[in-house]
N, C-alpha and C positions, 0 to 999 in steps of 0.2 A: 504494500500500500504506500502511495505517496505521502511524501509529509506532508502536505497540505490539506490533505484528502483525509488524514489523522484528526485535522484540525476539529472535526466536526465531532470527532467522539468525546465527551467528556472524560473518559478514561485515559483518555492518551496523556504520555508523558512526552518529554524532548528531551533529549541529549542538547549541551551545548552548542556541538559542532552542528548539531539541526536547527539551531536558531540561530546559528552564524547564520546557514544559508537562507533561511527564510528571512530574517534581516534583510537578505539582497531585494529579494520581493517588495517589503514593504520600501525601504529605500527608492527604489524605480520609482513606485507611484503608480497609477494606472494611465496610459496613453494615450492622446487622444483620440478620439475616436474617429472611423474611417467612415467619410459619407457615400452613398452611392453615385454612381453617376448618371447622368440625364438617363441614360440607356439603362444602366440596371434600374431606376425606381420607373419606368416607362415598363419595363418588364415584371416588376411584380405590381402594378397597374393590372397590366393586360391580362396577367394569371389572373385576377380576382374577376375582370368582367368576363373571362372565357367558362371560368367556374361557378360564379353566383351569378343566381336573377338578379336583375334590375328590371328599375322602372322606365319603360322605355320612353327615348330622349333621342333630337335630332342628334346631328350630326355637327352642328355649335354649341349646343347645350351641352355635351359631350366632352369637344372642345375645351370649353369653359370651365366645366369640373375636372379636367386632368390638370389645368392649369391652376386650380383653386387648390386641388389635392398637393400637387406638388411644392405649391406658396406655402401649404399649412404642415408636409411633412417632410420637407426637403433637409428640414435641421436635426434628422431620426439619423442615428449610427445606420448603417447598411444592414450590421445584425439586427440591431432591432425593427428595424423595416422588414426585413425576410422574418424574423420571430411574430410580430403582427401582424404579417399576409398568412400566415400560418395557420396563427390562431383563428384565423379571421374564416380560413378553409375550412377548421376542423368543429369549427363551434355556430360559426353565421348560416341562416337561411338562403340569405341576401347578400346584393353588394352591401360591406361596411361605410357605417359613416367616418369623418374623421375624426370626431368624438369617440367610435369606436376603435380602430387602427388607435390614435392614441393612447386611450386605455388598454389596450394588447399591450403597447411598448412599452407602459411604462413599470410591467411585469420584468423586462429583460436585465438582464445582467451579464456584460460580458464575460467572456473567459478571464483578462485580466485583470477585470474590478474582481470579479468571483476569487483568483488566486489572491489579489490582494486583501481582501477582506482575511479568507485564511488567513493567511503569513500574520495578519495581526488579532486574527483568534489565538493562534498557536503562540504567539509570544506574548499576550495578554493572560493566556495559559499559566506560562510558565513563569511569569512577573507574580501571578496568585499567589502559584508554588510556593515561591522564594518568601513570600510576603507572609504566609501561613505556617511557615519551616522553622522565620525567626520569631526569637522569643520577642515579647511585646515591651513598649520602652517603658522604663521607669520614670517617676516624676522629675525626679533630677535630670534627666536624660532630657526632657520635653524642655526645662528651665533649660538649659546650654542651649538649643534649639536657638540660633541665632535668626532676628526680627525677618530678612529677608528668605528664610527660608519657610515660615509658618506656611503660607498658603499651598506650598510644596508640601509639606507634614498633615495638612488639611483634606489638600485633593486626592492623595493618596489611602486617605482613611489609617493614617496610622493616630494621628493626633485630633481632636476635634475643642471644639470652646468649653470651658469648663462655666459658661454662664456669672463668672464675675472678671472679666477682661482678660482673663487668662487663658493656656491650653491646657490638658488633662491627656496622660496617652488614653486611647479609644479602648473601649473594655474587649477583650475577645469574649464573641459570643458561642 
């Protein structure tokens, strides 16, 4: 099994050297995304009206909605345009509206948001680990706790406000 693909079990553990390289993942970032071109989204166009009814329409009115279709979906990743002519096969009576086609896409997730997401399930994992392994800080430990790092000691849930302007370390529950 992938490390990544790991990511989704709560049981899984990570070695180091698997969150070095999952590191590289989240580092990337997700890329932007690839539009289609005139010709591909003209072609998963024509799949839908070869495959679903419509209401029929000349031959400008036609016109008109490929060009309204492509003004309102031209800004869809390619995947997600082939993922909502899909849906749009598997699930519609009808031709879709773009209201519809929209809501299909905005189901999709690419391959590399999807691997990214992992890589920061699986190291968000293992940050838990670390966090649950150490023992919890003492009161004196929280006082040393210099001013600019409080909101770090805060967001992390290690420390929280003790309700008279102070910190308290966070009880383990």
């Amino acid at each position: 099994m992938q490390i990544l693909e790991r990511a989704m079990d709560p049981e899984a553990r990570f070695t180091a050297d698997e969150c070095r390289a999952v590191q590289v993942v989240v580092d990337a970032g997700v890329p932007a995304p690839v539009l289609p071109t005139d010709q591909q989204f003209h072609q998963s166009m024509a799949a839908l009206r070869a495959s679903l009814p419509a209401k029929g329409a000349s031959h400008e009115s036609g016109q008109l909605q490929a060009k309204v279709y492509q003004k309102k979906l031209g800004h869809l990743p390619k995947g997600a345009l082939d993922y909502a002519c899909n849906r749009a096969l598997e699930e519609l009576r009808w031709f879709p509206t773009i209201s519809e086609l929209l809501a299909f896409a905005r189901d999709w997730v690419s391959p590399e948001e999807r691997a990214y997401n992992l890589a920061r399930r699986a190291l968000r994992q293992r940050e838990d680990e670390a966090r649950a392994a150490s023992p919890p800080l003492t009161q004196a430990e929280v006082d040393r706790i210099p001013a600019h790092w409080i909101p770090l000691g805060v967001a992390s849930g290690a420390i929280e406000p003790d309700g008279q302007g102070g910190y308290r370390p966070t009880e383990v529950k």
